[in-house]
C-alpha positions as CSV (number, residue, x, y, z in Angstrom):
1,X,17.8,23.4,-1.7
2,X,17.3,22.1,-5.3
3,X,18.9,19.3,-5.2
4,X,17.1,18.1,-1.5
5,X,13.7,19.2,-3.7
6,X,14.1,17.0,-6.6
7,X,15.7,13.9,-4.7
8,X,12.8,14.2,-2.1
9,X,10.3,14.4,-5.2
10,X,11.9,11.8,-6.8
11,X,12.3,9.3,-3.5
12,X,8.7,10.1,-3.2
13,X,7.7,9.0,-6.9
14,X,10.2,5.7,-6.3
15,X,8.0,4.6,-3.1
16,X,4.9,5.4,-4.0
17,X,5.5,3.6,-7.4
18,X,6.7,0.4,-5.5
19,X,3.7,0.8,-2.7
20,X,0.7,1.3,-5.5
21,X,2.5,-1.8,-7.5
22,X,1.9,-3.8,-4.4
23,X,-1.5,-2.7,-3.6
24,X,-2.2,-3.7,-7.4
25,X,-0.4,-7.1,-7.1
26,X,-2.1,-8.2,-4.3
27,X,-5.6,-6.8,-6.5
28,X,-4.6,-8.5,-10.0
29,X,-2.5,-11.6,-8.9
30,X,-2.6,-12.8,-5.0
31,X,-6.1,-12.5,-3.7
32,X,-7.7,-13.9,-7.2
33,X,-5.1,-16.9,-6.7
34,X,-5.7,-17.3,-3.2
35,X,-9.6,-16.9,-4.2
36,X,-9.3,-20.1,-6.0
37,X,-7.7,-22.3,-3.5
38,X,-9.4,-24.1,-0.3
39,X,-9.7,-22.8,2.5
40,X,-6.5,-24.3,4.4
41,X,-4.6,-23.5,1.6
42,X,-5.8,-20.3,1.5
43,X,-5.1,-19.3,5.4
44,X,-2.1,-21.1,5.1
45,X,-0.6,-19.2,2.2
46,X,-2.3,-15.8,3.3
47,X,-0.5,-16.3,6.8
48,X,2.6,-16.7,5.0
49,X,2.2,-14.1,2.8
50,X,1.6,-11.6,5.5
51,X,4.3,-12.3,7.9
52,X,6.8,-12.5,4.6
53,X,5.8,-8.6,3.9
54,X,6.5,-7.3,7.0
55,X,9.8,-6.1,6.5
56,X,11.9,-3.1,6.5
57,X,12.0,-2.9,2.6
58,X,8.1,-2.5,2.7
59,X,6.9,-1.2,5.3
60,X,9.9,1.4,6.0
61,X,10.9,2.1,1.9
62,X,7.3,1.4,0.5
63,X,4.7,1.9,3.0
64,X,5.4,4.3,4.8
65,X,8.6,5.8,2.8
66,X,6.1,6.9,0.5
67,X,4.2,8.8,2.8
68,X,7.6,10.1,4.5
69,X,9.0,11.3,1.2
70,X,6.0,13.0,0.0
71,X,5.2,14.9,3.0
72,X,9.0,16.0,2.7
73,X,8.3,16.4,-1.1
74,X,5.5,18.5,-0.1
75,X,7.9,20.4,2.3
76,X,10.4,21.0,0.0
77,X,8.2,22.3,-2.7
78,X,6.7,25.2,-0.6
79,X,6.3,27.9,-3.2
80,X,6.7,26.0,-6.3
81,X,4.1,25.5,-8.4
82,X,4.2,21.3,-8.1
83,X,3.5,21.7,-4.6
84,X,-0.5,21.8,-5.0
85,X,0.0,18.1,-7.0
86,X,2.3,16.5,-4.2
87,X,-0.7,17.9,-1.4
88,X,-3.2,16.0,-3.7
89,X,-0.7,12.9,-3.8
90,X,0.2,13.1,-0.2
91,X,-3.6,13.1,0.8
92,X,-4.6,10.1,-1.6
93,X,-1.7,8.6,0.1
94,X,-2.8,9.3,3.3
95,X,-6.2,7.3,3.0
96,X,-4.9,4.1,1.2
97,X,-2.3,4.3,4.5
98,X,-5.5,5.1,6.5
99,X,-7.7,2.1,5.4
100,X,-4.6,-0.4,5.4
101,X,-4.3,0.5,9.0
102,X,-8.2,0.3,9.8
103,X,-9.3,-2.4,7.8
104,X,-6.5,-4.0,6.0
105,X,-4.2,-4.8,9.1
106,X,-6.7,-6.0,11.7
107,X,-8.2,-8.6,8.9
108,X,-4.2,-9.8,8.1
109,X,-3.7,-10.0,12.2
110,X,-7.1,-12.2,12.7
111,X,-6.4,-14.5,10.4
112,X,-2.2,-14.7,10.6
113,X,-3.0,-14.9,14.8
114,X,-5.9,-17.5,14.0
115,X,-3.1,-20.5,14.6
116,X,-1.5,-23.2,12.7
117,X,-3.9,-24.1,9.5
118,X,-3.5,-27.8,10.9
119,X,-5.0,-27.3,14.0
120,X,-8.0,-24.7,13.5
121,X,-11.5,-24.4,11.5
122,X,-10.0,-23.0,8.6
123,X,-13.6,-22.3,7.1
124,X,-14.4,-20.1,10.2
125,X,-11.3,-18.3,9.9
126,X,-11.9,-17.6,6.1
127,X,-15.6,-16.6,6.5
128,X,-14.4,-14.3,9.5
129,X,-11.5,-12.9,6.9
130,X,-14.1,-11.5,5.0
131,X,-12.4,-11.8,1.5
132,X,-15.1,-9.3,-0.2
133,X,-14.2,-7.1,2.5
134,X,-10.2,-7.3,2.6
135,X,-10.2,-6.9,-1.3
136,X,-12.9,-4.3,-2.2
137,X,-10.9,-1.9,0.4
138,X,-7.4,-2.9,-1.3
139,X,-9.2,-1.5,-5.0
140,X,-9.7,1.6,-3.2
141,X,-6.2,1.6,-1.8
142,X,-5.0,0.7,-5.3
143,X,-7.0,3.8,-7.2
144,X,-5.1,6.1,-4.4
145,X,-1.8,5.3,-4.7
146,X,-1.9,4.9,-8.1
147,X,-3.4,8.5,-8.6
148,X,-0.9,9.1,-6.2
149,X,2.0,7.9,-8.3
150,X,0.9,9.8,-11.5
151,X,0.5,13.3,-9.4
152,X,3.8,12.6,-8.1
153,X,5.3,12.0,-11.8
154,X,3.5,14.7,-13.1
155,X,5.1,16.8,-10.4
156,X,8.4,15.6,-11.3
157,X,7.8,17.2,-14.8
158,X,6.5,20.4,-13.4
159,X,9.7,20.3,-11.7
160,X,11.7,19.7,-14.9
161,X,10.5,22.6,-16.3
């Protein structure tokens, strides 16, 4: 039972590092760059940018492998004194996964499905993106996972112990 308890911890920490560095990414790097391009650039690379994430190594090892492996983290760890810190990690978790899925998705899918960059109003599409929108919710999504990263490494030392 150790050794599932520390690999599940550990698979945990891995994902949840890897999903809170993306949320950040896109935070620090993509959406300031994108910011600072026109607007057909800017659907055009967003569109491309959002179909090229969808994959099984995000969204099944970081995405939602996070959230897997710390609700078996959490599992695993019944009676152990970490166990309090992977709940607190597993519900931070839980509402960056929340918002990506409320807000987060549905503004990707409008502007991925509003059509070829050539061939649409790219302003309309970008004022009905709602950059403000899209990136003050990904701050929040980076402050949970990344709190939820350091409870899951500071589990990892309780573990140690």
């Amino acid at each position: 039972m150790e050794t599932l308890r520390v690999t599940a911890l550990m698979a945990a920490t891995l994902a949840m590092g890897l999903a809170a560095g993306a949320f950040a990414l896109y935070a620090h790097t993509i959406m300031p760059g994108l910011g600072r391009t026109d607007d057909r650039t800017f659907v055009a690379a967003f569109q491309a940018t959002d179909r090229a994430i969808m994959n099984v190594w995000f969204i099944g090892l970081c995405f939602f492998g996070a959230l897997i492996f710390t609700a078996l983290a959490a599992f695993t760890h019944i009676g152990q004194r970490a166990l309090p810190w992977i709940v607190a990690a597993l519900i931070l978790y839980a509402v960056a996964v929340v918002i990506t899925l409320a807000v987060n998705v549905p503004l990707n899918d409008m502007i991925k499905n509003a059509g070829d960059p050539a061939r649409i109003d790219v302003a309309a599409v970008r004022e009905r993106f709602d950059e403000a929108r899209w990136i003050g919710w990904n701050l929040v999504r980076v402050v949970t996972s990344t709190a939820a990263f350091g409870l899951l490494a500071w589990s990892l030392t309780l573990t140690s112990r």
